[in-house]
C-alpha atoms as a printed R data frame, in Angstrom:
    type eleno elety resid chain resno       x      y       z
1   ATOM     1    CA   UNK     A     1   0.000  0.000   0.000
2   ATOM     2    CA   UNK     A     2   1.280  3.568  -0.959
3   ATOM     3    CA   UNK     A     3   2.060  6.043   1.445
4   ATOM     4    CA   UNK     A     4  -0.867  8.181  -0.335
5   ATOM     5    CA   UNK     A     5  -3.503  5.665   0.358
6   ATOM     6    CA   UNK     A     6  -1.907  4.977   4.219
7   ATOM     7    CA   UNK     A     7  -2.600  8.893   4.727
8   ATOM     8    CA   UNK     A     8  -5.741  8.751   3.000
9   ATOM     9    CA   UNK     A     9  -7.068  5.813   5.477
10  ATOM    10    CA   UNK     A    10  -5.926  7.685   8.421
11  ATOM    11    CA   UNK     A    11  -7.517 11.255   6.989
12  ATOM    12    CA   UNK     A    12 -11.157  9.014   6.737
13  ATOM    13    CA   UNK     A    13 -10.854  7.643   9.605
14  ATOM    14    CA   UNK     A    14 -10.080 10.647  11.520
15  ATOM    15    CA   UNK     A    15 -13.288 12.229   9.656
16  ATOM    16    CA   UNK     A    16 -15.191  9.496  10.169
17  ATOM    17    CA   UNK     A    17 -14.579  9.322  13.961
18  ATOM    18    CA   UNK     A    18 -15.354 12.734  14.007
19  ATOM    19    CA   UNK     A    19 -18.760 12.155  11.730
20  ATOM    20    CA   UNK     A    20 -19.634  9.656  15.000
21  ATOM    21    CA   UNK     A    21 -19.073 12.454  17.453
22  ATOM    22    CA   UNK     A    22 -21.385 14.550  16.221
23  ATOM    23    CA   UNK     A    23 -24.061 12.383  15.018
24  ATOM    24    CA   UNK     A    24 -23.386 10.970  18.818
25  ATOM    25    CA   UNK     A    25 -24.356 14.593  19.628
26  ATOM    26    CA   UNK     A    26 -27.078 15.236  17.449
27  ATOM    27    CA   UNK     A    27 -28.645 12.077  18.630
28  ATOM    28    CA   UNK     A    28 -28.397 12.860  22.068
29  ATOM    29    CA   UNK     A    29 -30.360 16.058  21.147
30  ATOM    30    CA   UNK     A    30 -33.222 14.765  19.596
31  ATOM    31    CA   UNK     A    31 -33.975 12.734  22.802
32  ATOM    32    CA   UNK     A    32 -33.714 15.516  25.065
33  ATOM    33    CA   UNK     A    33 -36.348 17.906  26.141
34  ATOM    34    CA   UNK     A    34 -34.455 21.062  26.797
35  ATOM    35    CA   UNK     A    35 -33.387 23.554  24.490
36  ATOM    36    CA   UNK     A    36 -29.488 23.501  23.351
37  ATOM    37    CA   UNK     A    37 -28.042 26.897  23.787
38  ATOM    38    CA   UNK     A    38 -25.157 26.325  21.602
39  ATOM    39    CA   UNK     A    39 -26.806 26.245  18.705
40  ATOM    40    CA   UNK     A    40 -29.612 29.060  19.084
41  ATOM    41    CA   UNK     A    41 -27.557 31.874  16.915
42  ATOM    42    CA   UNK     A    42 -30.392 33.705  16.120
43  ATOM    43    CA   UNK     A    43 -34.047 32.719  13.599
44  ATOM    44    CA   UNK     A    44 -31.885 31.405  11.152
45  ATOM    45    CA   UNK     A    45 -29.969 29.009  13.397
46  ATOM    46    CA   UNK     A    46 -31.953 26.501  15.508
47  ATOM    47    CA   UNK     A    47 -30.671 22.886  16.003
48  ATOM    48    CA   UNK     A    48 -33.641 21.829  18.409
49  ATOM    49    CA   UNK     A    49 -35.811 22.748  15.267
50  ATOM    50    CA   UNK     A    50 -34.112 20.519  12.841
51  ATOM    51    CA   UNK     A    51 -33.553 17.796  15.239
52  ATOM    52    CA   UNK     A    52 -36.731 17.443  16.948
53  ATOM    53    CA   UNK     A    53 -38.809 17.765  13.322
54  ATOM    54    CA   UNK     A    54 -40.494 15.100  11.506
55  ATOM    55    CA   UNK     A    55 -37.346 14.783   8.965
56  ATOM    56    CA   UNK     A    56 -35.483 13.914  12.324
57  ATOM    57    CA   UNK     A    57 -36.811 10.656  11.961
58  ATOM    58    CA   UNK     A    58 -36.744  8.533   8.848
59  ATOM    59    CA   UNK     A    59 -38.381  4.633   9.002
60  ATOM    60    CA   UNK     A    60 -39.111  5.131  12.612
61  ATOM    61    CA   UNK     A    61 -35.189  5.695  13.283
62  ATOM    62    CA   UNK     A    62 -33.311  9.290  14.081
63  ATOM    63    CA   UNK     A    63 -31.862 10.441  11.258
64  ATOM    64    CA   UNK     A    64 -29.048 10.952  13.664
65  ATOM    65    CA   UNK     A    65 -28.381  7.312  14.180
66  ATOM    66    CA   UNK     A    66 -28.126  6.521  10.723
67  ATOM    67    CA   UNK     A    67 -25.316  8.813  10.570
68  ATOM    68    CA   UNK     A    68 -23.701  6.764  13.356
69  ATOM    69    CA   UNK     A    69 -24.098  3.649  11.677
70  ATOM    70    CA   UNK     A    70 -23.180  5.667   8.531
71  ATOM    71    CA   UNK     A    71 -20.213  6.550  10.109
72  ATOM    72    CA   UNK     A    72 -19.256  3.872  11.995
73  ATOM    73    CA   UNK     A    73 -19.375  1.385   8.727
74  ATOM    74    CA   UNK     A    74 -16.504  4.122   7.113
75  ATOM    75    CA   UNK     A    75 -14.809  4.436  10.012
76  ATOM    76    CA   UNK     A    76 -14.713  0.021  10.120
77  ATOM    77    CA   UNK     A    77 -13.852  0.054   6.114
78  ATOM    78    CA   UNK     A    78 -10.912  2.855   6.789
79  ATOM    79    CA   UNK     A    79  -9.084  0.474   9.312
80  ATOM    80    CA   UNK     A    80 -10.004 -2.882   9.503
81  ATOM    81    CA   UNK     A    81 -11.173 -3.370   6.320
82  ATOM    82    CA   UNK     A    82  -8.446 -1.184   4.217
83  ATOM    83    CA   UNK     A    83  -6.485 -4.551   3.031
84  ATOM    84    CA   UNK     A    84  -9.635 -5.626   0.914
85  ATOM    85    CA   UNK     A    85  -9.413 -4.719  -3.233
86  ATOM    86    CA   UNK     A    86 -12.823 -3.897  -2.639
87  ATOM    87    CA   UNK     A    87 -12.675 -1.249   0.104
88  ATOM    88    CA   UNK     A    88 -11.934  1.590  -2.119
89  ATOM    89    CA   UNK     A    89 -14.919  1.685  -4.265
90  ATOM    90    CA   UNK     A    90 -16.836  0.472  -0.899
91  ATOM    91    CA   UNK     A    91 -15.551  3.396   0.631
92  ATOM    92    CA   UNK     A    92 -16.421  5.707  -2.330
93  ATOM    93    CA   UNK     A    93 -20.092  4.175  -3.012
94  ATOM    94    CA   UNK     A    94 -20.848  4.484   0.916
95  ATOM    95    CA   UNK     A    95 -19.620  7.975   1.300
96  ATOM    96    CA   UNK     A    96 -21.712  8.843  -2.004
97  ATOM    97    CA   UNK     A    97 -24.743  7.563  -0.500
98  ATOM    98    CA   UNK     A    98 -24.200  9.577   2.701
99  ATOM    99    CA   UNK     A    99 -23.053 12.864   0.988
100 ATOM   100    CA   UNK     A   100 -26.363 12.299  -1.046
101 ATOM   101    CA   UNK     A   101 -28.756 11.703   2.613
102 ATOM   102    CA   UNK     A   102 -26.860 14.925   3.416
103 ATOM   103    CA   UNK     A   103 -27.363 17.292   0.488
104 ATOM   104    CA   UNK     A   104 -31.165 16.423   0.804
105 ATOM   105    CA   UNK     A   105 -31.167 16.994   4.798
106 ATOM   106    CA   UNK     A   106 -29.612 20.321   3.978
107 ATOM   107    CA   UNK     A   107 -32.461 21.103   1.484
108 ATOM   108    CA   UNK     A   108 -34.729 20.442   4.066
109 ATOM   109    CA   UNK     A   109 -33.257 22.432   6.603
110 ATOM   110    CA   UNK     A   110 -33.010 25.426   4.169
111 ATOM   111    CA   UNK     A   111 -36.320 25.334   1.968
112 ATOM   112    CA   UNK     A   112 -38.994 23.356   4.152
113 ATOM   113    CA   UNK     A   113 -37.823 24.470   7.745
114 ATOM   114    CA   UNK     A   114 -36.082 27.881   6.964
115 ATOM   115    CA   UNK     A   115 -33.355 27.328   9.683
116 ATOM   116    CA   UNK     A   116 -29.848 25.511   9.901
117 ATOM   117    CA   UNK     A   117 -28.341 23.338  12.422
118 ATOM   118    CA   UNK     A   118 -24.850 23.486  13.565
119 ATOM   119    CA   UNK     A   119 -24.088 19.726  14.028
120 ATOM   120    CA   UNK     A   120 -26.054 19.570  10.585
121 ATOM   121    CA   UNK     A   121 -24.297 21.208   8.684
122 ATOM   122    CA   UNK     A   122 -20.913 20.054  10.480
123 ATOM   123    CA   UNK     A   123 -21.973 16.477   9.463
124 ATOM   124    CA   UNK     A   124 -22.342 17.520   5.838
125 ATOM   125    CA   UNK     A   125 -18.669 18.863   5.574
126 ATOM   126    CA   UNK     A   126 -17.451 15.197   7.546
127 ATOM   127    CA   UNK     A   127 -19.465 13.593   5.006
128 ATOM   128    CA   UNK     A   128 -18.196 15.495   1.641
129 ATOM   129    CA   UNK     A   129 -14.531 15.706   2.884
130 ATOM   130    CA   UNK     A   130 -14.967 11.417   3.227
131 ATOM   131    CA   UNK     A   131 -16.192 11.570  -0.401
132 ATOM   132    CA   UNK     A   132 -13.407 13.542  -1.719
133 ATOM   133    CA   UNK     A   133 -11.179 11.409   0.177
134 ATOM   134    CA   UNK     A   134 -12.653  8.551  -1.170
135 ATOM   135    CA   UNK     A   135 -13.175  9.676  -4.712
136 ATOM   136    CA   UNK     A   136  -8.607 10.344  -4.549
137 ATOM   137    CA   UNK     A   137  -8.290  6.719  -3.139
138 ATOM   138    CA   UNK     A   138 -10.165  4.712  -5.402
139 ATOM   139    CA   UNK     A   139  -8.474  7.081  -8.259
140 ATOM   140    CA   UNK     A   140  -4.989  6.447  -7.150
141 ATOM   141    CA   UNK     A   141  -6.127  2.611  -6.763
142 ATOM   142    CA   UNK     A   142  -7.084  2.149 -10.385
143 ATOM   143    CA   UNK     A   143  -3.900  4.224 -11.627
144 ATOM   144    CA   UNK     A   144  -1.954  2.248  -9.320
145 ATOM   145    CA   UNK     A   145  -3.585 -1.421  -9.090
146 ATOM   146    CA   UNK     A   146  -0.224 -3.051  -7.537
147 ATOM   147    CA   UNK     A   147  -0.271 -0.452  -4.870
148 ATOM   148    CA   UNK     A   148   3.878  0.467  -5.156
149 ATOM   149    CA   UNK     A   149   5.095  3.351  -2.876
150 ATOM   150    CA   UNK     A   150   4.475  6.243  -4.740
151 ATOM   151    CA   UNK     A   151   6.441  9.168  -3.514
């Protein structure tokens, strides 16, 4: 394995640990009953809003906890899994998904509820930053299929 994809790995995991934090967080939240002052930065900024709506919850499950599980299953493909051929595009087609979850969150925050959340929005930068990360492994695996130390 290249020293590019060893970085790489460590970079997603990293991100993905910290994607687990703060859909920890978030899920924590949207069990609680009183208001998060952290968050509350005015109309436009409300996380209680966003994480207490009916989009919080998606199949009868927090959308919070499918970030975790989201998160966890990158975090479990970065490092134990990284050996496997097929972790790359694994990596890339899981990170997709989630960046797409995301990007439609986000329109609902913005265009149906008319306010952002912190953790939200925090989540969707985790989640595109894994992509891109992803998207540069699975690149550098196909250019370089033998996986020689490229310097």
């Amino acid at each position: 394995m290249s020293l590019l994809a060893h970085r790489i790995y460590l970079a997603i995991a990293l991100l993905a640990t910290a994607g687990t934090l703060v859909s920890s967080l978030s899920l924590y939240h949207h069990y609680q009953k009183d208001p998060t002052t952290y968050c509350d930065l005015g109309a436009g900024f409300s996380c209680d809003i966003v994480n207490r709506s009916s989009y919080s919850v998606l199949l009868c499950m927090p959308v919070a906890l499918i970030g975790i599980l989201g998160y966890l299953s990158l975090l479990a493909l970065a490092t134990l899994y990284r050996a496997k051929a097929e972790t790359p595009p694994m990596l890339l087609l899981l990170s997709s998904a989630g960046l797409c979850f995301a990007l439609y969150l986000t329109y609902i925050e913005g265009f149906v509820l008319a306010t952002w959340c912190i953790l939200c929005l925090c989540s969707l930068f985790l989640i595109f930053a894994i992509a891109v990360l992803a998207s540069v492994l699975l690149l550098s695996k196909l250019r370089n299929p033998r996986g020689q130390n490229a310097h």
